[in-house]
N, C-alpha and C positions, 0 to 999 in steps of 0.2 A: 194648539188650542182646539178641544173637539165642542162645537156646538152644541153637538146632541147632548152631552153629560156635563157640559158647561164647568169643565174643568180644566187647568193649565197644568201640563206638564212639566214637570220637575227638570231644570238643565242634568241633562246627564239620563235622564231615566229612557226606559225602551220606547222607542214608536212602535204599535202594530202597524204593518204593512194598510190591514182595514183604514187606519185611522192617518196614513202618510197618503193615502188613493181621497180619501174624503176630504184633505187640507186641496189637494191639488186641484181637483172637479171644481170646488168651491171658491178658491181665491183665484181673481184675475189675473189675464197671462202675462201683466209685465211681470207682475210677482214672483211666478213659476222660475225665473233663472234662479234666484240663490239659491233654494230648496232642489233643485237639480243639480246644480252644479258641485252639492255637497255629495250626491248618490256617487256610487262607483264607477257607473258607465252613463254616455249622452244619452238622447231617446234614440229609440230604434229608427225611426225615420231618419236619423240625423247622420246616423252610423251607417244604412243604407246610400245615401245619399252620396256619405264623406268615402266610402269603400266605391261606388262608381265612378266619382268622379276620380281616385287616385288609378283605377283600372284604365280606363280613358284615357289618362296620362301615360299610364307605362304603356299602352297597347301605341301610341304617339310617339313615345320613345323608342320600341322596338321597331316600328316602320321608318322612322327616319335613319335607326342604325342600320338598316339593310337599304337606304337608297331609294323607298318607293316614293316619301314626300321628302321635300328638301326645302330647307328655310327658305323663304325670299327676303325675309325681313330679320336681322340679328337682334335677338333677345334674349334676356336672361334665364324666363321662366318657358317653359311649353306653352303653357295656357294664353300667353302674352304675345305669340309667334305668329306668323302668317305663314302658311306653305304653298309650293303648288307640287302637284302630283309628276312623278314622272314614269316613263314607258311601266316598268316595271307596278308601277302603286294602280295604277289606271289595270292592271291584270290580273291584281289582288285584288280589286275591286268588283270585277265582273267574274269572279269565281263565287260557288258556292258552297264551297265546302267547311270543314270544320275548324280547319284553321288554313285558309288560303292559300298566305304567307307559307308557309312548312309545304307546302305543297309546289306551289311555284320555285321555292328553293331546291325543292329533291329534284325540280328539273333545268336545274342551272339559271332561273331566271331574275335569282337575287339573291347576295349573298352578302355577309358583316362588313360592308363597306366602312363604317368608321371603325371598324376593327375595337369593338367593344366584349368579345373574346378572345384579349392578348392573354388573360391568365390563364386560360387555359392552354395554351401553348406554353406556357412559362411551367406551367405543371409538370407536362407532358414532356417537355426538356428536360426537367429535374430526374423523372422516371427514365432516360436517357444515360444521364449523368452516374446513375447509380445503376446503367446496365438493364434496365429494363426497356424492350425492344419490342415492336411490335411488329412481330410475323410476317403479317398482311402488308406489309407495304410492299412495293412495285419497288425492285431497285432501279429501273430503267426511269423510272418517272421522278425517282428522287434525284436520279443524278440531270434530268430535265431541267427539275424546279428549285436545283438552288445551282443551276450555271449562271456562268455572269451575266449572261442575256436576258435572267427572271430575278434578278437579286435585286431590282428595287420594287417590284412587284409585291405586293401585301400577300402573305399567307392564303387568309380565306377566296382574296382572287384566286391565285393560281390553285386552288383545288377547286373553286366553280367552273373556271373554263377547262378542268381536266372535266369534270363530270359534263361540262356541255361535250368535249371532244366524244366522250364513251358515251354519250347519248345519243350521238347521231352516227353512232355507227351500229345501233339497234336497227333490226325490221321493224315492220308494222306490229306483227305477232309480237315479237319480244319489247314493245312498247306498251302496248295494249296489257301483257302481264306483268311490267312492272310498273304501271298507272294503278293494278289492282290493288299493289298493295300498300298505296298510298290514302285508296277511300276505304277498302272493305276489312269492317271488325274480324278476329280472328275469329273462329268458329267453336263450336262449344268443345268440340273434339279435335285436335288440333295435334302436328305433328310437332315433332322439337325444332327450331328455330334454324340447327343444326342440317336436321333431315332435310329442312325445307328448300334451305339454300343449295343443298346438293343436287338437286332437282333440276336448278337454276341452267340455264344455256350460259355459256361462260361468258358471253358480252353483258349477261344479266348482272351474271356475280363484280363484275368489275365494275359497273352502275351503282348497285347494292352497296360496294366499301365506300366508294364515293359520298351517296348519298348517307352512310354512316356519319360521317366526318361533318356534313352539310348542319344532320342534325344535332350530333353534339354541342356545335358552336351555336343553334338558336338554341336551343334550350339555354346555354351557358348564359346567353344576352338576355334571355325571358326571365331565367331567376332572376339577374342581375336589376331588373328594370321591376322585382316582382311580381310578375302578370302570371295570372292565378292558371294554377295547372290545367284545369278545364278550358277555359279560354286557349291557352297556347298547348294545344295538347298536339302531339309531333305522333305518328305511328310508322311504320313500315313492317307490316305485317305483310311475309313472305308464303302463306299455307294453301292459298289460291293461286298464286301466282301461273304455277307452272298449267295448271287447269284453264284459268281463262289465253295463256299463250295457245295451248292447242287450238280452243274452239276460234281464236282470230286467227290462226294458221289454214283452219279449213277442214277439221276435223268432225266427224257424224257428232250429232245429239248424244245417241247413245253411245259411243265411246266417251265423251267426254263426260256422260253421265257415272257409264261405270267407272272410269279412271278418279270420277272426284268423291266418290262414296258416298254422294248428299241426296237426299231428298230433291225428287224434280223440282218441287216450288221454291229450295233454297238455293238452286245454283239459279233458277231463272232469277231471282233477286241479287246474285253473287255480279252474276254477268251482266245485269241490269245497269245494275250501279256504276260499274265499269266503265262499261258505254257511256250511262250520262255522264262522267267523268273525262271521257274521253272526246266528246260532244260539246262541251263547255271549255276544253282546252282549247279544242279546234274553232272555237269559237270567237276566242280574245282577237282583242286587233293587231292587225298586222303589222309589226315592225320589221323593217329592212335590217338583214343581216349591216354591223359599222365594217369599215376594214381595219378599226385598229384594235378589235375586241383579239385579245391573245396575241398582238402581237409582241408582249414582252418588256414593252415599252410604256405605255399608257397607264395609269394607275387612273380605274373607274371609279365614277362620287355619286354615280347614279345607278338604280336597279334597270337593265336593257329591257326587262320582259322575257317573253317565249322566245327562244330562238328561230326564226323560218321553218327552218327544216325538223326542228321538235313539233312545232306548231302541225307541218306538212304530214308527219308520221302520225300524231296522236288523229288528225282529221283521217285516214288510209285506212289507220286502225280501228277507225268508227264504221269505215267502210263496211271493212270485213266483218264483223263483230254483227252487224246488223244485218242478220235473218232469222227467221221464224227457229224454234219459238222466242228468240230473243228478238225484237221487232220494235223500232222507235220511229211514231208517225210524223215526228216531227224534224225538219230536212235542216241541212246544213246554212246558215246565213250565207249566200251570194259571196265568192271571194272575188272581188275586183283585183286581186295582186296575184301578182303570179309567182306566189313562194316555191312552189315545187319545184323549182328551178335551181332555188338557192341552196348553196353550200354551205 
């Protein structure tokens, strides 16, 4: 019905759009459901709303499959659940970066404890099955991780306590550049992926396939759970790496300038970031190394967190890293525990 030309529309005849905006402004809002619910999509608010609230959920689901929250109360739905945090969620939490989670993971501190990427292993078997083999693997650590002594240990365990083992057997310097390339974008001019890695100190390279394998499997859970690419966005951008290991090694400005080809004000931003990267690891709370973490036996239901001696090295690495002109006035929080200790 348009008021204005006091005429009724024929069943079946066109609505203008003018004249479907002037029904709605005008008739009251219980009214507005049937005439919406006929259109093709809800309102936009409603769409907004229904798309938060299901990211919320998956971004709930992905932290509980890696171990950080954990039901206290059994339920059916998410939304219906009570949690509490454990070591690990409590480190996701006082990080600030892009995606935490993906970050804490590339440094052994949580990994697919409900094992909600088995099909990607089931893939990956298949590609096995039909002779396809992948190069990079360590025969020494495969014949490790499926002796009897690891056979009832979950998959994605026994490669996060491999990558905590090749974690802590980094320097500072080779902490410090492989932190790099977990916060900083790749650069506009950028080597091949290939190049980069080659570059790599070989305790780096063998972190690096590690932390391959870390990311594969959150991603695989992130689709799985739907959580939007941005939100769960995973990187390991290798093209800095080897640049910022020099200068926390202890190497002049100006070498490190010429060695990285960049504009002074982009590597101060390069190694910046670094740092506060490295400053905010060193920073999470301290968890005491377990003694049953790796031993072969234990199958974990909860994310541990930073390991001591990860936590020890990325704080070393801040150390170093912090001199002119790379310069952070802001000091280390007070460590009451004496990680440096720990193995």
């Amino acid at each position: 019905y348009n008021s204005e030309e006091s005429s009724i529309l024929q069943e079946g005849g066109i609505l203008e759009p003018g004249e479907l905006n002037f029904y709605v402004k005008n008739c009251s809002k219980k009214n507005r459901g049937p005439i919406l619910a006929l259109t093709t999509s809800a309102p936009s608010d409603d769409n907004g709303e229904d798309e938060n609230w299901s990211q919320t959920l998956a971004i709930l689901n992905v932290l509980e499959s890696y171990g950080c929250i954990v039901k206290a109360t059994e339920s059916e739905s998410a939304e219906n659940s009570i949690y509490y945090v454990s070591s690990g969620g409590t480190h996701v939490g006082g990080l600030g970066m892009d995606n935490s989670l993906w970050t804490l993971t590339a440094l052994g501190g949580a990994f697919d404890v409900a094992y909600e990427s088995a099909e990607l292993d089931k893939f990956q078997d298949a590609l096995s099955f039909l002779g396809i083999e992948d190069d990079g693997d360590d025969n020494d650590d495969e014949i490790e991780e499926d002796s009897d002594e690891f056979v009832n240990i979950p998959k994605p365990q026994r490669e996060s306590e491999k990558l905590v083992r090749d974690l802590c057997e980094l320097s500072a310097s080779e902490m410090a550049g492989y932190v790099s390339a977990l916060v900083i974008d790749a650069p506009r001019q950028a080597d091949s992926a290939i190049a980069s890695f080659q570059k790599l100190t070989y305790n780096q390279q063998r972190v690096v396939q590690g932390a391959l394998l870390s990311m594969e499997r959150l991603n695989e859970v992130q689709r799985k759970f739907s959580l939007d690419e941005l939100i769960g966005k995973t990187q390991l951008e290798l093209n800095s790496c080897d640049v910022v290991t020099r200068w926390a090694a202890g190497d002049s400005w100006s070498d490190v300038l010429l060695m990285s080809g960049a504009a002074p004000g982009d590597l101060v931003r390069t190694l910046s970031r670094c740092l506060d990267a490295l400053k905010q690891l060193g920073n999470v709370p301290y968890v005491p190394a377990r003694g049953f973490d790796g031993d072969g036996v234990t199958v974990r239901t909860e994310a541990s967190g930073l390991h001591p001696k990860i936590r020890a090295l990325c704080r070393e690495a801040a150390a170093e890293m912090d001199r002119y002109p790379v310069k952070d006035i802001m000091p280390f929080e007070e460590d009451t525990e004496g990680d440096s200790s720990d193995e």
